[in-house]
C-alpha distance (Angstrom), angle and dihedral (degrees) to the residues before:
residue distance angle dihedral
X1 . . .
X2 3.71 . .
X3 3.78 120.9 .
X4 3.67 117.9 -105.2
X5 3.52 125.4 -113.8
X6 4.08 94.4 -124.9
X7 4.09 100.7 178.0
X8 3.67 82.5 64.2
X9 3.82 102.3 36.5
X10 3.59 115.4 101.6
X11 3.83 89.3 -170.0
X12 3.63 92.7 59.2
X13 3.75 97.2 57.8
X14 3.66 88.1 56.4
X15 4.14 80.7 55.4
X16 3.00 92.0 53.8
X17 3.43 101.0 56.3
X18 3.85 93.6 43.9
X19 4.29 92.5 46.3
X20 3.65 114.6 -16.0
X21 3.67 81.8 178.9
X22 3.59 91.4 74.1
X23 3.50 103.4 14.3
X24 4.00 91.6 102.5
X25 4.15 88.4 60.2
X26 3.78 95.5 45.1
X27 3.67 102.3 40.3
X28 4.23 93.7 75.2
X29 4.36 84.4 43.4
X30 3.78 83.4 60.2
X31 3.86 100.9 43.1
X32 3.60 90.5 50.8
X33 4.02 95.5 54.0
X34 3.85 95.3 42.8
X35 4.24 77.2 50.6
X36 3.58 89.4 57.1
X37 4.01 98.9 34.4
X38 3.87 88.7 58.1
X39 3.94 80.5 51.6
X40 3.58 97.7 53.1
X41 3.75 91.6 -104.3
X42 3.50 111.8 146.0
X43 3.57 88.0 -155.5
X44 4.11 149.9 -32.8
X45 3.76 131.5 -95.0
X46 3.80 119.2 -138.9
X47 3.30 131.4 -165.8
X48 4.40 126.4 -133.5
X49 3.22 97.0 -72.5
X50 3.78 102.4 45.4
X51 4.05 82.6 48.5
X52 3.85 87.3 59.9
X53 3.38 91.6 45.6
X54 3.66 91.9 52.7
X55 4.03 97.0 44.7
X56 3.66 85.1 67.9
X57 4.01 98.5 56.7
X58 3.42 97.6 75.8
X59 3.18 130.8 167.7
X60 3.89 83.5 29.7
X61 3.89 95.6 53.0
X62 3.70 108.0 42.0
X63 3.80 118.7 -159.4
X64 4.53 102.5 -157.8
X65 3.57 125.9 55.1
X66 3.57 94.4 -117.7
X67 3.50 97.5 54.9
X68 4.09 127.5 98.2
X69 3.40 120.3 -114.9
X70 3.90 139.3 110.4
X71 3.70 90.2 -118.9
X72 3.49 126.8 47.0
X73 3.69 134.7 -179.5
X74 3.80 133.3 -149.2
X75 4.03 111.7 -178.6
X76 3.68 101.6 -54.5
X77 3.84 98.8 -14.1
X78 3.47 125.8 99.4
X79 4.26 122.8 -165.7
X80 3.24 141.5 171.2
X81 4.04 103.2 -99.1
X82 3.60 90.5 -124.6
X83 4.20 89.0 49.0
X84 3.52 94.8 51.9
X85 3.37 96.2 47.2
X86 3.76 95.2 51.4
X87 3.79 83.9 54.0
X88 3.45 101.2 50.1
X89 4.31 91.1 46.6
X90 3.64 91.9 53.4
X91 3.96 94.2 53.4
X92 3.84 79.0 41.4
X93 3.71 96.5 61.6
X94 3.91 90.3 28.7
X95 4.29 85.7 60.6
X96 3.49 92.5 43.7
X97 3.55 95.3 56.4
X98 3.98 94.3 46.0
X99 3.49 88.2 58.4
X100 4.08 102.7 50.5
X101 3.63 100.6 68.4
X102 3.85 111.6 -162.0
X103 3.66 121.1 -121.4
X104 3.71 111.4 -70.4
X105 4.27 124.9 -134.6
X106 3.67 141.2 -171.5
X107 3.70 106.5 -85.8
X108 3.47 109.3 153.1
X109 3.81 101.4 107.2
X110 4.01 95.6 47.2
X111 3.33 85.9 42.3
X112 4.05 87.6 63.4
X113 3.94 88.8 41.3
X114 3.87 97.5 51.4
X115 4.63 88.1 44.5
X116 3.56 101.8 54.2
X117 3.59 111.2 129.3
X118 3.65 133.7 -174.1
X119 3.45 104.8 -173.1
X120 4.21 111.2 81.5
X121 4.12 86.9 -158.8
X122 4.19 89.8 59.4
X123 4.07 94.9 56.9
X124 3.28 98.8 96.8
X125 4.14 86.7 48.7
X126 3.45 96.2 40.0
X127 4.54 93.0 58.1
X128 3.74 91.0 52.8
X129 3.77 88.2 48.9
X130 3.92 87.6 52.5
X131 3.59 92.5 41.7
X132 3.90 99.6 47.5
X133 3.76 82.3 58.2
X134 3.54 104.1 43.1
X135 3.75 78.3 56.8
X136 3.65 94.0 54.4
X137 3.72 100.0 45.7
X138 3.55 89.3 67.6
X139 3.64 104.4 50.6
X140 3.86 134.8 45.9
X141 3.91 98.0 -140.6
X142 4.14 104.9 58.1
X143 3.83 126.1 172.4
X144 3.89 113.8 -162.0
X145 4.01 106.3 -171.9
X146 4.01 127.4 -179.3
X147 3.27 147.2 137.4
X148 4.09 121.8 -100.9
X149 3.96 108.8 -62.5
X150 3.29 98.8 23.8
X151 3.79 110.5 113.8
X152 3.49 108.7 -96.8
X153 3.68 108.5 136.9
X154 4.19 80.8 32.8
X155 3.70 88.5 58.9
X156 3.93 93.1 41.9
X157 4.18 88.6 47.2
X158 3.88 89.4 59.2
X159 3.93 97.0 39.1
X160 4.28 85.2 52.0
X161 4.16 87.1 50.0
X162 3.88 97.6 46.8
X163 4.24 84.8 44.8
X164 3.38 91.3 48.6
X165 3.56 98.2 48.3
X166 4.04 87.3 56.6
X167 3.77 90.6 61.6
X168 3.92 126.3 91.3
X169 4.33 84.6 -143.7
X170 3.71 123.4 24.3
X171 3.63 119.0 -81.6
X172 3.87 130.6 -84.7
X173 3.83 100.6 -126.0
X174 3.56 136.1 171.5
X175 3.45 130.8 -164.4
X176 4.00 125.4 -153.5
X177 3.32 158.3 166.5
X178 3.68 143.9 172.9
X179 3.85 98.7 -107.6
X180 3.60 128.9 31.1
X181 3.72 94.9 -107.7
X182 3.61 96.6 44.3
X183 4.07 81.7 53.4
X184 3.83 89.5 46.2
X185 4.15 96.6 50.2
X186 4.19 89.4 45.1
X187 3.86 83.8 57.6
X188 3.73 97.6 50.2
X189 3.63 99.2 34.8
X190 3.78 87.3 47.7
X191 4.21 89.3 59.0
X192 3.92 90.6 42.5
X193 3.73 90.7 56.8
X194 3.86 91.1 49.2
X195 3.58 83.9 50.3
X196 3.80 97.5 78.1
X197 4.19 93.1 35.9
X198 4.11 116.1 104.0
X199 3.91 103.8 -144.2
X200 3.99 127.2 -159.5
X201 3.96 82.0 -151.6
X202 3.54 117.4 49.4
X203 4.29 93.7 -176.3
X204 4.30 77.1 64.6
X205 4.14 92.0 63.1
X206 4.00 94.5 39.3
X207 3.32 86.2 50.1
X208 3.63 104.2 46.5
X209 4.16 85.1 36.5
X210 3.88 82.5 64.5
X211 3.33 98.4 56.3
X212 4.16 113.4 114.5
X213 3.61 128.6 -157.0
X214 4.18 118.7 -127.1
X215 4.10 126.7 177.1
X216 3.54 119.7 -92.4
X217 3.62 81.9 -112.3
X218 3.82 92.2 55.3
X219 4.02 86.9 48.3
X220 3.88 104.7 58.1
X221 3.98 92.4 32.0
X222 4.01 92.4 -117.3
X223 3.87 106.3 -175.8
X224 3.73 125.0 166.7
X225 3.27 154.5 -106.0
X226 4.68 82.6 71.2
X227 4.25 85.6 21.4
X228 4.42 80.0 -157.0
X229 4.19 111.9 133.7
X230 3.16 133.4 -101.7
X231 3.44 92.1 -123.3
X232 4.00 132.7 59.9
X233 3.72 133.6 150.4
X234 3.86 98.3 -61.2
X235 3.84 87.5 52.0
X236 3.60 106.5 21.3
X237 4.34 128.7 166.8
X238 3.56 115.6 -55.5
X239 3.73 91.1 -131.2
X240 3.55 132.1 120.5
X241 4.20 81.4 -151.3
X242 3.41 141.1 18.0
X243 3.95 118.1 -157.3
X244 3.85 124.2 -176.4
X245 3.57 128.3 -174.3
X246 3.93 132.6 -165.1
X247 4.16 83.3 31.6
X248 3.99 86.0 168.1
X249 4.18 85.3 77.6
X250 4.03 87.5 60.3
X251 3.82 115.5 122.1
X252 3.71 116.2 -150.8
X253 3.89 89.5 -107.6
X254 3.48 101.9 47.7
X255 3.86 84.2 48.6
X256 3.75 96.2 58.4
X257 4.03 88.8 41.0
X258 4.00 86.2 56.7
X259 3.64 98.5 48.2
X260 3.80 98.1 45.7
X261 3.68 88.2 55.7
X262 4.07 86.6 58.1
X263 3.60 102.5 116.1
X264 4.57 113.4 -152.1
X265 3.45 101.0 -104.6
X266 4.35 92.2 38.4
X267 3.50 120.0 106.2
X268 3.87 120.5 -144.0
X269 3.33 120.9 -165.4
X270 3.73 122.9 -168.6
X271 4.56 121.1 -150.7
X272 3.82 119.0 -175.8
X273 3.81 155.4 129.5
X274 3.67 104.3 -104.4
X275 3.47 88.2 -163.4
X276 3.72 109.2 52.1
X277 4.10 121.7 82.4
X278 3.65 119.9 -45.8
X279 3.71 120.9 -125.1
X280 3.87 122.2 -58.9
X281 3.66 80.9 -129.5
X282 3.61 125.5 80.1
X283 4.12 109.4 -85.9
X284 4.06 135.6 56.2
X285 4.27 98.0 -135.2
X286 3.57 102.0 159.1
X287 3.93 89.4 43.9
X288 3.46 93.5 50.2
X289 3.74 91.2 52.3
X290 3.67 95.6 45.7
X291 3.54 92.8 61.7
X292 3.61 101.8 45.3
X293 4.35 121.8 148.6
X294 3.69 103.9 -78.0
X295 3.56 84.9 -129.6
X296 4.14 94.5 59.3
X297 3.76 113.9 115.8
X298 4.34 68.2 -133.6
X299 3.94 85.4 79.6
X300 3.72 97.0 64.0
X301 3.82 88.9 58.8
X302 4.08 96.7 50.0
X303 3.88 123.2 76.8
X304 3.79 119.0 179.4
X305 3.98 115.8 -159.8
X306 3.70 113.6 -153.6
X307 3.70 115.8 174.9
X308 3.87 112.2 77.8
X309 4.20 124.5 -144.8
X310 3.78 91.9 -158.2
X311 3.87 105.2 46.6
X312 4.24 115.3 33.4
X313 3.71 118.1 161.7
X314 3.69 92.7 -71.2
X315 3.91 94.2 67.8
X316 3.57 120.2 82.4
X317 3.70 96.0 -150.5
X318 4.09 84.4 56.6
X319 3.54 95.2 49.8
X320 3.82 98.7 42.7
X321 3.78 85.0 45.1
X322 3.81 91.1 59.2
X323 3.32 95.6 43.8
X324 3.42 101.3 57.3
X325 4.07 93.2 46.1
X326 3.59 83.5 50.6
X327 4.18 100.1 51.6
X328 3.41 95.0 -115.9
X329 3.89 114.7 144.2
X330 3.72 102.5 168.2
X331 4.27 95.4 44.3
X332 4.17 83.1 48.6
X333 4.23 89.8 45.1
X334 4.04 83.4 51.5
X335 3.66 93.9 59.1
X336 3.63 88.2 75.1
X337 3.93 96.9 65.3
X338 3.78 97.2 33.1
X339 3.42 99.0 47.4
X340 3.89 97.4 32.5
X341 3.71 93.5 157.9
X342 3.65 99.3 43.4
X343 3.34 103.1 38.1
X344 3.88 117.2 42.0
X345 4.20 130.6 -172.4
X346 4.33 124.1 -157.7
X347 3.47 129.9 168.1
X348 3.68 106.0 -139.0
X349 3.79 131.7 5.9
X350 4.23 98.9 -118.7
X351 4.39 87.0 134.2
X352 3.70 98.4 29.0
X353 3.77 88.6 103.6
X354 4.13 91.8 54.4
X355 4.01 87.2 42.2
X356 3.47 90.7 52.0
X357 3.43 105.8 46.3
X358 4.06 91.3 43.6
X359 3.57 86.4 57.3
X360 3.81 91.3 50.3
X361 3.65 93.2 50.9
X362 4.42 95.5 119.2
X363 4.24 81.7 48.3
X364 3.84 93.2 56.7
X365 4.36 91.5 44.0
X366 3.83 87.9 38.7
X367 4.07 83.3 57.1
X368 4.00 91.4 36.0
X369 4.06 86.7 60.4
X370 3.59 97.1 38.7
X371 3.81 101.9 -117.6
X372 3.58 105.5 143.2
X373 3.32 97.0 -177.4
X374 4.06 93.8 54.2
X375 3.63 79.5 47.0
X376 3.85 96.7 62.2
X377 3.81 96.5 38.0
X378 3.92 83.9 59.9
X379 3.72 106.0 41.2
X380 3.42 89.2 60.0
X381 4.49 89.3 55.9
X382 3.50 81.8 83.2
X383 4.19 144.2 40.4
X384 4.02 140.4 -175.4
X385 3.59 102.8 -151.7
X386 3.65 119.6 -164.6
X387 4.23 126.2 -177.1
X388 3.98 85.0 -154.2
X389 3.86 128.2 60.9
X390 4.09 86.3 -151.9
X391 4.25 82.0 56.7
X392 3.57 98.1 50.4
X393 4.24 87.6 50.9
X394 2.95 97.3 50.9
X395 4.18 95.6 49.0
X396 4.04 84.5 45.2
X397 3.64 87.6 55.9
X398 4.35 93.6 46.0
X399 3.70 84.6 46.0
X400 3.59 99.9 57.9
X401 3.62 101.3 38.4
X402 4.01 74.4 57.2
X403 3.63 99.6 59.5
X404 3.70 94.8 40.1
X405 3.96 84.9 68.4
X406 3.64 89.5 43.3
X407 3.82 90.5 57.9
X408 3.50 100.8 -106.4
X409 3.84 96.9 125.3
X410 4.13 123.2 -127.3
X411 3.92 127.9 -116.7
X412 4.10 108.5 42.5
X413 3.62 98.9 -6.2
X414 3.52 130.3 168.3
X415 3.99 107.4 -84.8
X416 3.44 100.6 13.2
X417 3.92 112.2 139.8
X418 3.59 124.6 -145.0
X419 3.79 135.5 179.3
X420 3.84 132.8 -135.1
X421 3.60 113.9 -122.7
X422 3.24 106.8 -178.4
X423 3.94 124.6 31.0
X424 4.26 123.7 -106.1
X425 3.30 113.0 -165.4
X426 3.54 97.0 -177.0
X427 4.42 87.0 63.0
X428 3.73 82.7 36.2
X429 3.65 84.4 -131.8
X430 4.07 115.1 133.5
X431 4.24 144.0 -163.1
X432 3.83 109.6 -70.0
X433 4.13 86.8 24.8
X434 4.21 109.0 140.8
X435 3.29 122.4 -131.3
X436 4.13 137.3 -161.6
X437 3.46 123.8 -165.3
X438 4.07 121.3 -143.4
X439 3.72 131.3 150.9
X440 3.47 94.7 -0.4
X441 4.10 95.5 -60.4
X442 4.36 128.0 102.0
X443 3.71 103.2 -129.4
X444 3.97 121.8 -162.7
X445 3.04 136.9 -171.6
X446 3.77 102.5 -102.5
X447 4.36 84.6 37.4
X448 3.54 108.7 80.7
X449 3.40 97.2 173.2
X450 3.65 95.7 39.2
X451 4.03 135.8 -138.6
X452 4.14 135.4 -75.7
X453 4.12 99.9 -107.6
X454 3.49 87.4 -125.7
X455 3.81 95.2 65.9
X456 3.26 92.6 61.7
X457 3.64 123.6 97.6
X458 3.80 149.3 155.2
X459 4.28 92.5 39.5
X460 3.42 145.9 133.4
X461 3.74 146.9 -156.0
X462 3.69 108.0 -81.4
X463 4.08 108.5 -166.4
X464 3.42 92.6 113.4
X465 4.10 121.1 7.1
X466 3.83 136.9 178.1
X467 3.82 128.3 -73.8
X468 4.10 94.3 -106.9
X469 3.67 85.5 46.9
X470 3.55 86.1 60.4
X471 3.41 110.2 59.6
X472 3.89 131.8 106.8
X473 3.91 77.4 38.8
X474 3.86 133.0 97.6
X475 3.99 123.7 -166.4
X476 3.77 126.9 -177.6
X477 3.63 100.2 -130.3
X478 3.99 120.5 31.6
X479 3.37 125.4 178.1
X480 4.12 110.7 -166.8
X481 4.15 115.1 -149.3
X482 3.63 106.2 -156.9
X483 3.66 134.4 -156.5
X484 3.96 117.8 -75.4
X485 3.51 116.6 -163.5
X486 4.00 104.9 -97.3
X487 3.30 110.8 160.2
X488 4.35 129.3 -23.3
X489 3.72 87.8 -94.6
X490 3.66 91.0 50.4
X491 4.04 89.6 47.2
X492 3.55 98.9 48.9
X493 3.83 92.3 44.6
X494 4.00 85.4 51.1
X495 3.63 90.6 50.5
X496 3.56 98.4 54.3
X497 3.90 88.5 46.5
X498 3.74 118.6 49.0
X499 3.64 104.7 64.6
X500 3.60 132.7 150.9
X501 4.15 90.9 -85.7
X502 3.89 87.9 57.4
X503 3.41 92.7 42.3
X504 3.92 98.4 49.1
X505 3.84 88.0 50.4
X506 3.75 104.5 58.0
X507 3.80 90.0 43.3
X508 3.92 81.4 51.9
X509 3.20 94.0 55.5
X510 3.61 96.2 68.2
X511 3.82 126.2 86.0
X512 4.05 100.1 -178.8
X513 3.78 117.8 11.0
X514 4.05 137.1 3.9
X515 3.47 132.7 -158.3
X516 3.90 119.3 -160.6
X517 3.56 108.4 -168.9
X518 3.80 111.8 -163.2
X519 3.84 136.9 66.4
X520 3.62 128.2 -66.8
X521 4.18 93.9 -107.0
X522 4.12 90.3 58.3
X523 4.00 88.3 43.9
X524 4.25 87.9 55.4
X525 3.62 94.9 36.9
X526 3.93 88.6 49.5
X527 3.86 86.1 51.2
X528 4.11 100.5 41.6
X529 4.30 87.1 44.4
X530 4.04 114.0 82.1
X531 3.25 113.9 173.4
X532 4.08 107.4 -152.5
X533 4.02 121.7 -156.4
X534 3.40 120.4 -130.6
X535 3.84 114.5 -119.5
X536 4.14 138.5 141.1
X537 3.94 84.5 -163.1
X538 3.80 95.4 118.0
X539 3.66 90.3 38.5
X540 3.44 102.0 57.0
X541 3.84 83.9 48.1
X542 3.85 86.9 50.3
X543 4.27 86.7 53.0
X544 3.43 96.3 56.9
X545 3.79 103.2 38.7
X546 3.65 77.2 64.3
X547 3.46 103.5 50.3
């Protein structure tokens, strides 16, 4: 463990004040878990000796739950108190509601109404549909994970009609997600699947139709400076249930915010890609769930849908998707001569600005007539993916020194797209959020009328944008910029980055075509690298399902 450098450590003066005894031992415990917390560690292992170490930092390391200290240890793990805490509160809530089944109904002949399927070659898709919701009918926590395609929100529309038809009034429902999009493609994937259900009561589909997705943010009323909800256990949601897609994106403190605010007669129910990226945040929930003991009362309340509608073996974004979840380099490599058309390899990224903008062509005449909404369906035909912030800069920058000499202008043009990076309540516009500029106003999706350009702050440029900013969307066309080897900095950072996770979710993100741009060795070393969070989430869950 490396010694801290304490004349510079702002952590250590506060040790100092508390022990200055022992603030010289603690000090380099504490640099390495903040290391790991910015990670998305949870916490760090230590061997004998470190434990020794650490058994003689008292009262800086504290050694039972109940005890105060910044650091605490539990055998050979050692968190940040307020870390472990957060941890052990969200398997807490997630235990309790295991336990407190919901009451159960007759469903048997809806069920039959809601499965009928035509189509001999969607069977097998069709029973673990049924099954994932038998599953959920009969408990209040639910976790429905899959892949892209494979009938999540479809699943989730037919659970919310055979729940609604058990209530004397309609359902209380919410709908969210962690970013604004995410929220925003729940909602209309919700309505689609509704689309192709026959209901005995047609209030039940106008109902559910109505439905609109909001952030998490949105839902528990989190405002700064504290960023805590407005709701807890003494005043939890007023919502018979809670759904949340894209759960992956989850930080461990959002997590524990959400289930606090589950009320005892609310349902939550839980969709995600267990393997796509973990939160940004520090904490890997819906991983953590999905591979709960077997033997967990836990595993009666998670489903996991594996056969995909959109991709089969005859689409390359299917194929090169399984291949990478399953650590194959040289069956992913093969995707780019068997599905040549599909599934597309360069070097370097000289043309990408040309390709881009030719396949943006309907976004730039959308913008030219002043249909905003055109203009949104279209910008989102086509994405520049990057795996490194310092990529997707540097393309923004090439891309608008290209469409200055295409006539588009520079500063707040018309159709230039910008990202929130930091959430305003007060505009009600949030991090992730996607902006387009025209006639000197940012318009949003949820901002019809738009907003002033000078009341918008804390953005960026937003032609091409990182992997994790990507998720909870789907383009047609992606083209993925990966890492070049800049300087060792830059390399190590890029090694500890694109994994397989990153990599499976910006070929995910495609529905049509996907363009890897990189060499064969970073495509296998992407695939062979997994880089595993950190947690005790599902173990304290395991601990007390024991008790």
């Amino acid at each position: 463990m490396a010694k801290a450098n304490n004349t510079i450590n702002p952590f250590y003066l506060f040790f100092q004040r508390i022990s200055p005894k022992n603030a010289e031992l603690a000090t380099p415990f504490l640099n390495a878990v903040l290391d790991a917390w910015e990670n998305g560690h949870s916490f760090i292992e230590l061997n004998e000796q470190q434990q020794q170490v650490a058994r003689q930092c008292s009262p800086l390391i504290a050694f039972a739950p109940d005890d105060t200290a910044p650091l605490i240890l539990q055998d050979n793990y050692l968190f940040l108190h307020k870390i472990y805490h957060l941890e052990y509160s969200v398997a807490r809530c997630l235990h309790d509601l295991c336990t407190t089944p919901p009451a159960i109904y007759a469903y048997n002949d809806l069920l039959q109404t809601y499965f009928q399927e035509d189509t001999p070659l969607f069977l097998e898709s069709n029973l673990q549909q049924k099954a994932a919701v038998e599953k959920a009918l009969r408990c209040r926590f639910s976790l429905i994970s899959g892949g892209p395609g494979t009938g999540k929100t479809t699943t989730v529309a037919k659970l919310l009609a055979l729940l609604c038809h058990q209530q004397p009034t309609l359902t209380n429902i919410a709908l969210t997600a962690p970013t604004g999009k995410a929220a925003a493609h729940l909602q209309q994937s919700l309505i689609n699947g509704l689309e192709k259900l026959s209901f005995r009561q047609p209030e039940i589909k106008q109902h559910l139709s109505q439905l609109q997705g909001k952030t998490l943010h949105r839902l528990l009323n989190i405002r700064p400076p504290l960023n805590k909800s407005e709701y807890n256990q003494q005043n939890p949601l007023p919502y018979d249930i809670v759904i949340v897609d894209e759960s992956s994106m989850i930080e461990l403190n959002i997590a524990y915010q959400l289930f606090n605010a589950i009320g005892k007669n609310t349902r939550l129910i839980l969709l995600g890609d267990k393997n796509q990226l973990p939160s940004v945040g520090a904490g890997a929930v819906l991983e953590q769930i999905s591979q709960i003991d077997e033997k967990s009362v836990l595993s009666d309340c998670v489903s996991h849908l594996t056969i995909s509608r959109r991709f089969d073996e005859k689409s390359g974004i299917g194929v090169l998707a399984s291949a990478i979840i399953n650590n194959n380099p040289e069956k992913a490599l093969n995707c780019f001569q068997q599905f040549s058309n599909e599934i597309i390899q360069k070097n370097d990224s000289q043309q990408l600005c040309e390709e881009y903008y030719d396949l943006q062509k309907d976004y730039w005449q959308a913008i030219s007539e002043n249909n905003i909404k055109k203009a949104f369906d279209c910008f989102y035909h086509t994405m520049v993916l990057c795996v490194l912030r310092y990529d997707a800069q540097r393309f923004n920058r090439q891309f608008l020194d290209f469409l200055m000499h295409k006539g588009h202008g520079k500063g707040f043009f018309n159709g230039k797209a910008i990202m929130i990076t930091e959430n305003n309540v007060t505009l009600d516009i949030y991090n992730g959020d996607i902006g387009i500029v025209l006639n000197n106003k940012v318009y949003f999706p949820n901002h019809q009328n738009g907003i002033e350009i000078p009341r918008i702050n804390n953005f960026e440029d937003a032609f091409a944008i990182t992997v994790h900013k990507s998720q909870g969307s789907e383009y047609n066309h992606i083209f993925l910029i990966t890492p070049k080897k800049y300087i060792e900095d830059e390399e190590q950072n890029s090694e500890k980055i694109f994994d397989r996770s990153l990599l499976y979710t910006a070929v995910t993100r495609s529905k049509k075509t996907f363009c890897y741009i990189g060499d064969d060795l970073s495509l296998q070393n992407a695939i062979l690298r997994q880089n595993k969070r950190r947690s005790l989430l599902g173990k304290m869950f395991n601990t007390m399902s024991n008790e």
